[in-house]
Backbone as CSV, one residue per row, in Angstrom:
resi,resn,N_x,N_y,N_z,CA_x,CA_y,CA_z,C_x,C_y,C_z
1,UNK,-18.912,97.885,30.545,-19.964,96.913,30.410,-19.434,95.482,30.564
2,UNK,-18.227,95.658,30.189,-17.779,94.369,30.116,-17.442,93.427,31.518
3,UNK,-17.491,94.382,32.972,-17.072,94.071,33.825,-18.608,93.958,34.654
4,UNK,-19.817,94.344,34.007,-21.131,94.494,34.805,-21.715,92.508,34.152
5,UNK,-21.278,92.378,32.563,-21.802,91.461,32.044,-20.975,90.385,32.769
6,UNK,-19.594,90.357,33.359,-19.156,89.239,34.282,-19.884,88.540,35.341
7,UNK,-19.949,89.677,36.310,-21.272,89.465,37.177,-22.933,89.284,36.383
8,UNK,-22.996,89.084,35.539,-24.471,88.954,34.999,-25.167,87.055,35.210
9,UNK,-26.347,87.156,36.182,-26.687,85.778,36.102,-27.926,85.937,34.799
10,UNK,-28.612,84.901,34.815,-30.055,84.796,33.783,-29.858,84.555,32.592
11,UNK,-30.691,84.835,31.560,-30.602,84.823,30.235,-30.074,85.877,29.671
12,UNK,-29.103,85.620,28.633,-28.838,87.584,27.508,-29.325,86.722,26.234
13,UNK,-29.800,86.939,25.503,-30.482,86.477,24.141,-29.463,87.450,22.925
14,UNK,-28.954,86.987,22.191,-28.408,87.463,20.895,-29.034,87.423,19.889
15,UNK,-28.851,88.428,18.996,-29.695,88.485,17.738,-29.060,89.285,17.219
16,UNK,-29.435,89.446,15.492,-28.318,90.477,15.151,-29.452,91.353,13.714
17,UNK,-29.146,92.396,13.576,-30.442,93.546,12.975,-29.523,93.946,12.114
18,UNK,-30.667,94.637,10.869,-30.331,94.950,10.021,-31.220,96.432,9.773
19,UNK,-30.357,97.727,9.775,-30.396,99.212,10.165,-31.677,99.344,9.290
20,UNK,-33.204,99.438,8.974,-33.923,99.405,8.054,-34.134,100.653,7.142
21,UNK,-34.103,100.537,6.118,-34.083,101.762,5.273,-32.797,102.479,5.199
22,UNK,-31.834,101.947,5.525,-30.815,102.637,5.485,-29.942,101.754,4.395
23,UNK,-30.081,101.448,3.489,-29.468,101.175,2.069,-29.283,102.253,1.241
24,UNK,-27.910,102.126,0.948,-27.484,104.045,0.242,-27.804,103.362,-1.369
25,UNK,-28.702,104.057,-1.971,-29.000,103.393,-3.510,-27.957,104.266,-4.233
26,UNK,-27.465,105.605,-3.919,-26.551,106.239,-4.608,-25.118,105.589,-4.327
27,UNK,-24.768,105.254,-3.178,-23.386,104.782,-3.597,-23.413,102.882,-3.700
28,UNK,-24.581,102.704,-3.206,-24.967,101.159,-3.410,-24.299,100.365,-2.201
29,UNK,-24.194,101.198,-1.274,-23.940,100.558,0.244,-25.124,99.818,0.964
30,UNK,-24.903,98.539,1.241,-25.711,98.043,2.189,-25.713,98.484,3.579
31,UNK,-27.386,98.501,4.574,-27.301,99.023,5.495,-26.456,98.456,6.859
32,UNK,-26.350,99.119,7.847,-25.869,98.969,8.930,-26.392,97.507,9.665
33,UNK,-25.390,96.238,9.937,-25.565,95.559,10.345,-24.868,94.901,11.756
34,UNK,-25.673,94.991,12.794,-25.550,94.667,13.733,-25.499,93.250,14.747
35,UNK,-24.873,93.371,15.923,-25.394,92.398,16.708,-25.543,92.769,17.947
36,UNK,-26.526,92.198,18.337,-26.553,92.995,20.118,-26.598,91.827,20.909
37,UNK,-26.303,91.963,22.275,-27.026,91.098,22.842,-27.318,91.358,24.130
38,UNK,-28.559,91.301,24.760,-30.283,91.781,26.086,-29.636,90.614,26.711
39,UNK,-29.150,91.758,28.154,-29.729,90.495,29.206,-31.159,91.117,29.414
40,UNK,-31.836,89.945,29.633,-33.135,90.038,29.475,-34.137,90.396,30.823
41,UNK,-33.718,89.817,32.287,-34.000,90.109,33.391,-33.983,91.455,33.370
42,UNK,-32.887,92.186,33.227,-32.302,93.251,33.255,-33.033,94.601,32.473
43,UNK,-33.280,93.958,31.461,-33.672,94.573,30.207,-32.786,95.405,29.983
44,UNK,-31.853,95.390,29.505,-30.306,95.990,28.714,-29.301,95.466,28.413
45,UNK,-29.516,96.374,27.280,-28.330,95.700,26.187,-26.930,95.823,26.702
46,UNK,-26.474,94.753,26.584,-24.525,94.553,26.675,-23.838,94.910,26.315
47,UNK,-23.979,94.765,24.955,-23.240,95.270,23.799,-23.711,95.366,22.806
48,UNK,-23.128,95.676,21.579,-23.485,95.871,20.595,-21.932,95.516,19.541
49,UNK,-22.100,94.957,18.260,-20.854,94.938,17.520,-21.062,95.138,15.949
50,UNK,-20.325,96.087,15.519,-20.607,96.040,14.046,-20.423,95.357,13.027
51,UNK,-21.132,94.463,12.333,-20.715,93.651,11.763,-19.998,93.665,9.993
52,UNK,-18.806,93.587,9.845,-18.249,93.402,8.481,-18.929,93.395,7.293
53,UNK,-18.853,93.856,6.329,-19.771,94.036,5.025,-19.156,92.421,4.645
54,UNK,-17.702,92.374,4.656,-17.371,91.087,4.121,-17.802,89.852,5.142
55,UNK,-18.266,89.600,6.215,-18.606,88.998,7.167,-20.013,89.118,7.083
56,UNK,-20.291,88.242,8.431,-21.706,87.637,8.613,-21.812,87.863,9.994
57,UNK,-23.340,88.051,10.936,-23.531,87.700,11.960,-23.079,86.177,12.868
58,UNK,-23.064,85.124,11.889,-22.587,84.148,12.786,-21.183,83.943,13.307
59,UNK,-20.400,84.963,12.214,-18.698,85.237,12.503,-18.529,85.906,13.835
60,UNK,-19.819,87.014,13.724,-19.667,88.484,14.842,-19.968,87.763,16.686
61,UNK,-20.622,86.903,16.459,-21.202,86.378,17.584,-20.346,85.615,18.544
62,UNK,-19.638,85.405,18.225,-18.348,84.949,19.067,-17.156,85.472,19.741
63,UNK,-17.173,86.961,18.865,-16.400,87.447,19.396,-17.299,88.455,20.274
64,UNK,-18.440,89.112,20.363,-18.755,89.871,21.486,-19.249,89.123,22.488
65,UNK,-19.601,87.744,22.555,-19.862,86.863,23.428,-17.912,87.072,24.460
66,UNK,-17.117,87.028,23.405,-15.549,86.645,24.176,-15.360,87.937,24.917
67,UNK,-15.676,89.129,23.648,-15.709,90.485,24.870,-16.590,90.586,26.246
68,UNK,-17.700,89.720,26.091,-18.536,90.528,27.032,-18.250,89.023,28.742
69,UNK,-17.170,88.580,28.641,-16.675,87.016,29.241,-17.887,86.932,29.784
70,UNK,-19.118,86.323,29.644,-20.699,86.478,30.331,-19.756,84.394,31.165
71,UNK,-20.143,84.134,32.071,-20.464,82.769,32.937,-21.368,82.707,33.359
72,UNK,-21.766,81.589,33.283,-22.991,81.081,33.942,-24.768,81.613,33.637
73,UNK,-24.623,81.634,32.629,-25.603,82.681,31.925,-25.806,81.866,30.501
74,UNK,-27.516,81.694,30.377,-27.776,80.907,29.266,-27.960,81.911,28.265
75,UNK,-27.350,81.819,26.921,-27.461,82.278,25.766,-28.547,81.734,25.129
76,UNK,-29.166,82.540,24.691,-29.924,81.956,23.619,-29.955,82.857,21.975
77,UNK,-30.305,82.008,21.055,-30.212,82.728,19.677,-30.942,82.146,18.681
78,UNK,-30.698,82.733,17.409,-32.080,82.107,16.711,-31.699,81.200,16.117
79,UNK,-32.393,80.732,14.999,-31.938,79.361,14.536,-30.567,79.290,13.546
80,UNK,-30.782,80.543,12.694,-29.537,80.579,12.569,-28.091,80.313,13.094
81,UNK,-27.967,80.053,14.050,-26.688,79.759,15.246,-26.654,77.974,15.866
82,UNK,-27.944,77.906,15.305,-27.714,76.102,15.586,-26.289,75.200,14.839
């Protein structure tokens, strides 16, 4: 993927999800937290990265942006990332 998202022109939009209903109340694990990011022309996802219980989405976002080397291609994200 990483060599299709090089060649990628347009928009990929990032955002990052949170697995719903999937909070373990027995061992008191929080759910599965993600980041993806749509090129959007395309409609498909790039990647995907799991994000750290001790971490945050705004940590995660930089580094699958570095995996996925995207040029020339506008990112966009939510406000959180301002």
């Amino acid at each position: 993927m990483p060599d299709f998202a090089a060649q990628l022109k347009g928009v990929a939009a990032v955002d990052g999800k949170s697995l719903r209903r999937a909070y373990d109340h027995v061992d008191g694990q929080s759910p599965l937290r993600l980041v993806n990011v749509w090129a959007v022309e395309q409609r498909l996802v790039l990647g995907q990265l799991l994000v750290d219980e001790k971490s945050n989405e705004i940590q995660a976002v930089p580094d699958i942006l570095e995996w996925l080397s995207l040029t020339d291609v506008t990112i966009t994200a939510d406000a959180m990332h301002c």
